[in-house]
DSSP file (Angstrom, degrees, kcal/mol; ACC not computed):
  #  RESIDUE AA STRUCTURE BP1 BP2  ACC     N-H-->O    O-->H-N    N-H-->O    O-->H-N    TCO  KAPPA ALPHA  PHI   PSI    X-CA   Y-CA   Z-CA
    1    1 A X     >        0   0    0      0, 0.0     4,-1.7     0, 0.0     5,-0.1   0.000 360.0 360.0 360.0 -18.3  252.6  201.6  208.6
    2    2 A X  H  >  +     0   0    0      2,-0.2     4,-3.8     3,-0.1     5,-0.2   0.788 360.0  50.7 -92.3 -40.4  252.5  198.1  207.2
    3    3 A X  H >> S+     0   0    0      2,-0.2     4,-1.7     3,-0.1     3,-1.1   0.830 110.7  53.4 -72.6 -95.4  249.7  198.7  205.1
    4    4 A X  H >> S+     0   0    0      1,-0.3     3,-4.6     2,-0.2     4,-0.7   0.403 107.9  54.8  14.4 -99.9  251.8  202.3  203.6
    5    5 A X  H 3X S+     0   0    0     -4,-1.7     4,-2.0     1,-0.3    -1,-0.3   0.610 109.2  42.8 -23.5 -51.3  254.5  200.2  202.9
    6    6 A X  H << S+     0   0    0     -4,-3.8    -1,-0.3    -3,-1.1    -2,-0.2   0.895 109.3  59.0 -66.4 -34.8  252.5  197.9  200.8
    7    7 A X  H XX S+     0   0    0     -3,-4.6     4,-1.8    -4,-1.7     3,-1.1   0.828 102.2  51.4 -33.1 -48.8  250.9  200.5  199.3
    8    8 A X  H 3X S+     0   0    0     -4,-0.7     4,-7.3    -5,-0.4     5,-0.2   0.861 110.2  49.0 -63.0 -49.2  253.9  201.9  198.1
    9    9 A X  H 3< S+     0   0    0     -4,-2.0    -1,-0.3     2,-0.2     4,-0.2   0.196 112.2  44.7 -63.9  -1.4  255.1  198.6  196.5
   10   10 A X  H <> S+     0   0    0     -3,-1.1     4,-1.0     3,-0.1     5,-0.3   0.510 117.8  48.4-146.3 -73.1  251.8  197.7  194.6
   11   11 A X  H  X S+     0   0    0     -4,-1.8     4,-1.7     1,-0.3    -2,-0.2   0.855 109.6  48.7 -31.7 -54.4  251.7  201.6  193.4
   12   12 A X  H >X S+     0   0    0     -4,-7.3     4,-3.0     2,-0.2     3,-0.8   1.000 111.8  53.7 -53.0 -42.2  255.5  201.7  192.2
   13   13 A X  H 3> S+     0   0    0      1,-0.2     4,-1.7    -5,-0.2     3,-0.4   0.860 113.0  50.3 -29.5 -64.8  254.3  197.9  190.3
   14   14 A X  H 3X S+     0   0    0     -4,-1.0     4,-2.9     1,-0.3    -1,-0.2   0.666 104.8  44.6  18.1 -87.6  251.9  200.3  189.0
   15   15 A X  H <X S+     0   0    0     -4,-1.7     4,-2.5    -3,-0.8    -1,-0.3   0.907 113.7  53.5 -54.3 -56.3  254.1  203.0  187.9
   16   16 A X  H  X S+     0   0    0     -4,-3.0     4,-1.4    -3,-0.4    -2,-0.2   0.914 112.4  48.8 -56.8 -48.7  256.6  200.0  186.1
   17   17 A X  H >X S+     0   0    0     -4,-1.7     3,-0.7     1,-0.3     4,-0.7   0.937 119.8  38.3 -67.7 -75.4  253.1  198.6  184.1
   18   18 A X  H >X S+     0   0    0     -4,-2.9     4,-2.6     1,-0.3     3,-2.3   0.846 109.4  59.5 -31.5 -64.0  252.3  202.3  183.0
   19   19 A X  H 3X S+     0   0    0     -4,-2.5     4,-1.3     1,-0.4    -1,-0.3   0.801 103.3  48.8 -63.6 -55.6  255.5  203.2  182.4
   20   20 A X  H << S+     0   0    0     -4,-1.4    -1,-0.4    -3,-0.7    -2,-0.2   0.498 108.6  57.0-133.6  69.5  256.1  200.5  179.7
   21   21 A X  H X< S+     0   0    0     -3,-2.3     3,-0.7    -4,-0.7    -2,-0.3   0.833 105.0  49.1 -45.0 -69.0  252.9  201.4  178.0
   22   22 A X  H 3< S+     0   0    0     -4,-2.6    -2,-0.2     1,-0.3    -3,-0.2   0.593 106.9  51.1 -69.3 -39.5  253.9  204.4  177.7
   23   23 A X  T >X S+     0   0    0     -4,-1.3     4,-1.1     1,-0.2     3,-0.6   0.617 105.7  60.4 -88.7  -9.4  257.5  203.5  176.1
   24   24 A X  T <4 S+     0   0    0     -3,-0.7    -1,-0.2     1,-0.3    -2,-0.1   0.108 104.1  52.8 -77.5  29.6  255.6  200.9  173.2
   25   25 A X  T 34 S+     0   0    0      2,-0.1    -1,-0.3    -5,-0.1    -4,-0.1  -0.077 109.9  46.2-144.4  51.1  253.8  204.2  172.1
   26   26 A X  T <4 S+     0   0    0     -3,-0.6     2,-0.2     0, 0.0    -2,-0.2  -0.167 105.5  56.8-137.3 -68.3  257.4  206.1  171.7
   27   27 A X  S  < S+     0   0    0     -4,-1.1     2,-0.8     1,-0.1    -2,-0.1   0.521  91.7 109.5 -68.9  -2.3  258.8  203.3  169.9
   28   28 A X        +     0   0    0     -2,-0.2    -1,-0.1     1,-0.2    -4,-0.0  -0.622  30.7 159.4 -12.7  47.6  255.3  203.8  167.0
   29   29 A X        +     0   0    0     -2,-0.8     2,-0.4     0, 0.0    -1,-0.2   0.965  51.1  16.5-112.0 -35.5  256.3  204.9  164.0
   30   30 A X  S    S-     0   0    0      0, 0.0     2,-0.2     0, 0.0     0, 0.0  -0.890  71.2-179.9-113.4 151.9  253.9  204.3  160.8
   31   31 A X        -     0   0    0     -2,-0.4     5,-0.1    -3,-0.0     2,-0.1  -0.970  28.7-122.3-143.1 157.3  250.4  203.4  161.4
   32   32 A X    >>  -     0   0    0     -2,-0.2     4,-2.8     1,-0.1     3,-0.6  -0.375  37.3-110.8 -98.1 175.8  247.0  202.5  159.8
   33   33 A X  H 3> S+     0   0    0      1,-0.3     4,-1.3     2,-0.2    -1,-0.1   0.787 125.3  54.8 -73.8 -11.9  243.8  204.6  160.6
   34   34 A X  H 3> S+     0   0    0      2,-0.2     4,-1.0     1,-0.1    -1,-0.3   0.877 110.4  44.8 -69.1 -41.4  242.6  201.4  162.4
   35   35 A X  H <> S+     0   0    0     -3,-0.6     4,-3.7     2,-0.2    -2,-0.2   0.642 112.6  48.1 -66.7 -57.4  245.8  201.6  164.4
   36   36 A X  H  X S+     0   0    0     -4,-2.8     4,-0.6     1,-0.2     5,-0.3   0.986 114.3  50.9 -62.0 -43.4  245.5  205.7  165.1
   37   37 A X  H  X S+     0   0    0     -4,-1.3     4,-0.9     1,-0.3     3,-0.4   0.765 113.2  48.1 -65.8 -38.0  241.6  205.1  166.3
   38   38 A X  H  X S+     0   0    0     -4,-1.0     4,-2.0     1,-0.3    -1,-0.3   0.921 113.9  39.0 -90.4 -56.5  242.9  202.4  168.5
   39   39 A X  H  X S+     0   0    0     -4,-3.7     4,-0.9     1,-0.2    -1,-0.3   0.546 108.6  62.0 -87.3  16.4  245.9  204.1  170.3
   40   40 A X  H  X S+     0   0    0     -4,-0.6     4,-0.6    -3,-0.4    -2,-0.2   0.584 109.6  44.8 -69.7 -21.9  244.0  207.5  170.7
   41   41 A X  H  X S+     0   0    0     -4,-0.9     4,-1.7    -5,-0.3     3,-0.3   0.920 115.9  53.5 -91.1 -19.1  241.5  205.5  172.8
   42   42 A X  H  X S+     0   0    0     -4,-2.0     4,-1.5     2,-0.2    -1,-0.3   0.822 106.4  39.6 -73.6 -22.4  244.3  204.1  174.2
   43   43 A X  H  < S+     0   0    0     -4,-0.9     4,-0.4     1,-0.2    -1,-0.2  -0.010 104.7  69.9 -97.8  13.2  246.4  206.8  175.4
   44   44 A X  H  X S+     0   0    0     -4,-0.6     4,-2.1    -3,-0.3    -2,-0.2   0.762 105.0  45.6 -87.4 -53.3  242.8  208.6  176.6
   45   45 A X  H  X S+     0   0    0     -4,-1.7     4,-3.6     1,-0.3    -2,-0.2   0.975 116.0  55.5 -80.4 -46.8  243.0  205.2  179.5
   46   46 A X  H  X S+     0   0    0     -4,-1.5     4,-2.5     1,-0.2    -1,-0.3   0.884 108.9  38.1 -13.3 -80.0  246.8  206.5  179.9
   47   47 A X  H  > S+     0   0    0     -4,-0.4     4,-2.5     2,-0.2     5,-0.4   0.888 113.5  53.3 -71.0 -44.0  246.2  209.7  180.7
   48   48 A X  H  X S+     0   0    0     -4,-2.1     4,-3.2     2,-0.2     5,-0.3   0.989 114.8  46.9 -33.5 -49.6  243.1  209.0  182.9
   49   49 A X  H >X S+     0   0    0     -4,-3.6     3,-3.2     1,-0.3     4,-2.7   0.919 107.2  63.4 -71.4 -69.2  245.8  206.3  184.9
   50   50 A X  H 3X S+     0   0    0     -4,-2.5     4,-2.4     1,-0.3    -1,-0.3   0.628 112.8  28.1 -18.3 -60.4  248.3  209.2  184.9
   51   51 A X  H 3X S+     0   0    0     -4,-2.5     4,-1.7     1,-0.2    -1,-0.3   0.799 114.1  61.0-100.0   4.5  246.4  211.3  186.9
   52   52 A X  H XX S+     0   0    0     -4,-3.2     4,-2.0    -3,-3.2     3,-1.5   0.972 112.5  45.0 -50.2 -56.7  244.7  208.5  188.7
   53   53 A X  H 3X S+     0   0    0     -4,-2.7     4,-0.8     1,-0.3     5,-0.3   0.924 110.5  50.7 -61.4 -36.1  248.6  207.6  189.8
   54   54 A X  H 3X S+     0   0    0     -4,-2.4     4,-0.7    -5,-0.3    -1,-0.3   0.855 108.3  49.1 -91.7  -0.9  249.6  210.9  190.7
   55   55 A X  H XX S+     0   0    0     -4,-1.7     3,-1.8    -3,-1.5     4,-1.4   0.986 115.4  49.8 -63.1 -53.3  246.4  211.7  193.2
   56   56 A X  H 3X S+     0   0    0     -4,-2.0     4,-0.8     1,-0.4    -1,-0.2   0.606 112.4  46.4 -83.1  -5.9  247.3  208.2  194.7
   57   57 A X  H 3X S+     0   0    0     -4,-0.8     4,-2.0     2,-0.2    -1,-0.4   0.682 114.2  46.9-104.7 -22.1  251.1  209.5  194.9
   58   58 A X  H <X S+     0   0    0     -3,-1.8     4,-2.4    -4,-0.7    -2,-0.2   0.902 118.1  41.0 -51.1 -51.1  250.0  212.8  196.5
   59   59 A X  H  X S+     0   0    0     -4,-1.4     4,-4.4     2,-0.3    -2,-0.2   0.905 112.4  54.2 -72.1 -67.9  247.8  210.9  198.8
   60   60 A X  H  X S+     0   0    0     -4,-0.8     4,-3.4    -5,-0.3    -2,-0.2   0.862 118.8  40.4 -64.3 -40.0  250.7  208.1  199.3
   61   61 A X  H  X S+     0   0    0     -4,-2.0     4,-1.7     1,-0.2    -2,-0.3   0.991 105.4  58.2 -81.2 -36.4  253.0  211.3  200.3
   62   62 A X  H  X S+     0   0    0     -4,-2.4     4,-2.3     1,-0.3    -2,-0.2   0.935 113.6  42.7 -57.6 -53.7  250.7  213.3  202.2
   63   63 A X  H  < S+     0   0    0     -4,-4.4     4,-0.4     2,-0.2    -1,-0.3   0.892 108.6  56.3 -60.2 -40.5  250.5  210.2  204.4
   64   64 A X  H ><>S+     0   0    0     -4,-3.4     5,-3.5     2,-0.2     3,-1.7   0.907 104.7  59.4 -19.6 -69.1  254.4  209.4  204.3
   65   65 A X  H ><5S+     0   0    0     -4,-1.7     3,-4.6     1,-0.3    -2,-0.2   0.970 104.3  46.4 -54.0 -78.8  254.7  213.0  205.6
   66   66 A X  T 3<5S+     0   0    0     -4,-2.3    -1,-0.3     1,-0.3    -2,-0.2   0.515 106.0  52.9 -89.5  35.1  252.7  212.5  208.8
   67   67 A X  T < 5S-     0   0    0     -3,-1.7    -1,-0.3    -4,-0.4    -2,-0.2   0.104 117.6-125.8 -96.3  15.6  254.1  209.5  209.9
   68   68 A X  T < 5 +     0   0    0     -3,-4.6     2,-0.3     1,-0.3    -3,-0.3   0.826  63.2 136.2  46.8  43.6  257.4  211.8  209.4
   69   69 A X  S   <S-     0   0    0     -5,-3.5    -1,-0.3     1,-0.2    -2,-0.1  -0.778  70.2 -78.9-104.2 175.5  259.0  209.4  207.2
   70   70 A X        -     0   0    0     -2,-0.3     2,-0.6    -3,-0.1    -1,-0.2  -0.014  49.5-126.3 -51.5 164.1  260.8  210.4  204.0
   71   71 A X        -     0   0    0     -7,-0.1     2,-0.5    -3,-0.1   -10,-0.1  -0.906  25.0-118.6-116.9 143.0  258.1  211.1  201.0
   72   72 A X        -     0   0    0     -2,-0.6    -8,-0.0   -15,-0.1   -11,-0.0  -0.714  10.1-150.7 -75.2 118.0  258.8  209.1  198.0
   73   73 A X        -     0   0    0     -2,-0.5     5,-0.2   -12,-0.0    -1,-0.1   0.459  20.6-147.1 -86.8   4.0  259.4  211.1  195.0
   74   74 A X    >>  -     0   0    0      1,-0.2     4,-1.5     3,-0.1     3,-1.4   0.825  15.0-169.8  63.6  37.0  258.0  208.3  192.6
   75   75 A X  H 3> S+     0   0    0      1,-0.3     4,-2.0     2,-0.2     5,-0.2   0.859  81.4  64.4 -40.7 -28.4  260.6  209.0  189.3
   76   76 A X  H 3> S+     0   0    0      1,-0.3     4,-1.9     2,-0.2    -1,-0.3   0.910 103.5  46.8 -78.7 -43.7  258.4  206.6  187.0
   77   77 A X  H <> S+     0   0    0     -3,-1.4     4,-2.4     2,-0.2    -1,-0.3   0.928 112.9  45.8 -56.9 -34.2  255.4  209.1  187.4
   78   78 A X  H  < S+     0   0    0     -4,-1.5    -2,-0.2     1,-0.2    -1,-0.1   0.752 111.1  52.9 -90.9 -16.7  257.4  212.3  186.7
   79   79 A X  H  < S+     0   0    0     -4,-2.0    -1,-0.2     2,-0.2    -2,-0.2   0.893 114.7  53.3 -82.7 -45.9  259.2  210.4  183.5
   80   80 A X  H  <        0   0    0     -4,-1.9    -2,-0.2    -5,-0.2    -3,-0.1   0.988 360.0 360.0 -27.3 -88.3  255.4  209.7  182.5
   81   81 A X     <        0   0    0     -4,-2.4    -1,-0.2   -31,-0.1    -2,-0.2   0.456 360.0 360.0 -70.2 360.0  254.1  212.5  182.6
């Protein structure tokens, strides 16, 4: 259970780090072609972590669930994706 818990904590960190990645790439507005090249290859490692995060939140509930505690509903992934 201890090991869960920590899980949970190191995954939400996770989620925060992603999360604002994801809000410097909203906030974008003119760029050079060096610039596009650079954040297409970024927001390809994005979207990888994105569904890296949400197997490991699947995972993170599925286990929740049979220790019959509440399952985390993880808002910072679902505002990601």
């Amino acid at each position: 259970e201890e090991r869960l818990r920590d899980h949970i904590l190191k995954f939400e960190k996770k989620l925060d780090d992603l999360h604002k990645d994801v809000d410097l790439f909203k906030r974008k507005d003119v760029l050079s072609t060096d610039e596009m090249r650079t954040n297409v290859e970024k927001l390809a490692d994005i979207n990888k972590l994105v569904e890296e995060y949400r197997a490991q939140g699947e995972l993170i509930n599925r286990d929740q669930a049979l220790l019959a505690w509440e399952v985390t509903p993880f808002p910072k992934l679902q505002e990601i994706m």
